[in-house]
Every structure is written in C-alpha cells, then in structure tokens.
C-alpha positions in Angstrom: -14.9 -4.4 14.7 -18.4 -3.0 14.7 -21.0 -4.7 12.8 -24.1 -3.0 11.4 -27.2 -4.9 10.8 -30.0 -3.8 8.3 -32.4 -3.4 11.2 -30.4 -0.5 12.8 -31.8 2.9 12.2 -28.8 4.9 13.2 -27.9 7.4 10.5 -23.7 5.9 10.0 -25.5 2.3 10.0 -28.1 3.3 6.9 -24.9 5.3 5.6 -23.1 2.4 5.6 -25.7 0.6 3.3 -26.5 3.5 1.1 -22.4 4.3 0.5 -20.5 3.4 -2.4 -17.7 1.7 -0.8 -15.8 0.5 -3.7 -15.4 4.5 -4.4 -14.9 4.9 -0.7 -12.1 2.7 -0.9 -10.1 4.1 -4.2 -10.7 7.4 -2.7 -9.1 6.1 0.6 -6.4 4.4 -1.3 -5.5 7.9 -3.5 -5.4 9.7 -0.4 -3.0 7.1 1.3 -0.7 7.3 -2.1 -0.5 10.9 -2.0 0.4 10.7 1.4 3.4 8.4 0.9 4.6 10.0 -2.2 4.4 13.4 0.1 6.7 11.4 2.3 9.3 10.7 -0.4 8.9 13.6 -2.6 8.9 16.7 0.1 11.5 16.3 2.5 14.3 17.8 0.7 12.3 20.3 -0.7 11.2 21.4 2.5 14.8 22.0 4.0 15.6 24.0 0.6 12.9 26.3 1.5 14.0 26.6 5.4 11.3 24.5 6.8 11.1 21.4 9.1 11.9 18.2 7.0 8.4 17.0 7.5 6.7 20.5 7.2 4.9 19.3 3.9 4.4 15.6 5.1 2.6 17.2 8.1 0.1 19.3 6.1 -1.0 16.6 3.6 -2.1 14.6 6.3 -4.0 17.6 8.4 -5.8 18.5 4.5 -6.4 15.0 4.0 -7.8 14.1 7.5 -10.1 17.1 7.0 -10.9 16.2 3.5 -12.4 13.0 5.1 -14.2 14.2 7.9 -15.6 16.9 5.6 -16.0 14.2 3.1 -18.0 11.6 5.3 -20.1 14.2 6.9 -21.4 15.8 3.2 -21.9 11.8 2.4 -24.1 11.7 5.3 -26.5 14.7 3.8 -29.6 14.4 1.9 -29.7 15.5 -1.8 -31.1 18.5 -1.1 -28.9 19.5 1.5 -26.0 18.6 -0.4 -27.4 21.0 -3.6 -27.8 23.6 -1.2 -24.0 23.5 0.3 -23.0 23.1 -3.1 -24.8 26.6 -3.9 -23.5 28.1 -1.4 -19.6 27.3 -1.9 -20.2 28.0 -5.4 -21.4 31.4 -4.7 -18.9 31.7 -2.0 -16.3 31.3 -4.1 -17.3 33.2 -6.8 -17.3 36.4 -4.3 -13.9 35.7 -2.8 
C-alpha cells in the first residue's frame, strides 16, 4: 500500500490531499454499479443484435477505464488549465 506524507512534493501525493475523496469514492462506486448492471442487463441483448455475449460488458469497462484516467489526470490540472480544456471541448463540440 503506498503511503503519502504531507512533506512529499510529488504532484499525485499533494493530489491526494487536495482531492475530494468521498466524491472520488461515490464516483468509483457509480462506475462499478454501472458496470455490474452492464453485466446483467447486456448479455442477451447483445446476442439479439449478433454480437459477442459480452460485446457491451467489454465497452463499459474500456469507457469507464478511460473515463478515469481522463478523469484523474483533469483532477490533476490547475484551475486555469482546467477552464481552458473546458473552452476548448465546449467549442469543439459546438463545431462538430
């Protein structure tokens, strides 16, 4: 298990102290339901459709895995940066 300390400097130990983490962990835990309810809910509509029985299971879990990462690395911005991304998408999508 790794432990952070308040003297480290590194930028995931002052994340660590700066994050929200009872969000973190109901944000964790929705992802993990939808994931399991995927799992129960999918399979037969994916063989309906002519897919693999897992087909839908499978990309739930790629989204979500790169919800997180894409999640935990905005987290590690700073405000401004985040404003900027968020200026960017917003435009971004608006064009598309």
């Amino acid at each position: 298990m790794i432990r952070f300390s308040r003297s480290d400097r590194s930028l995931v130990s002052q994340w660590w102290f700066t994050v929200d983490r009872v969000l973190l962990a109901v944000i964790l835990a929705l992802a993990a339901v939808g994931l399991v309810l995927s799992l129960a809910a999918s399979p037969a509509v994916a063989v309906k459709k002519g897919f693999s029985q897992y087909y839908f299971v499978e990309r739930q879990i790629a989204f979500v895995g790169l919800a997180i990462v894409f999640m935990f690395g905005v987290s590690l911005l700073n405000p401004r940066s985040v404003r900027r991304l968020a200026l960017m998408l917003f435009f971004g999508m608006i064009a598309v």
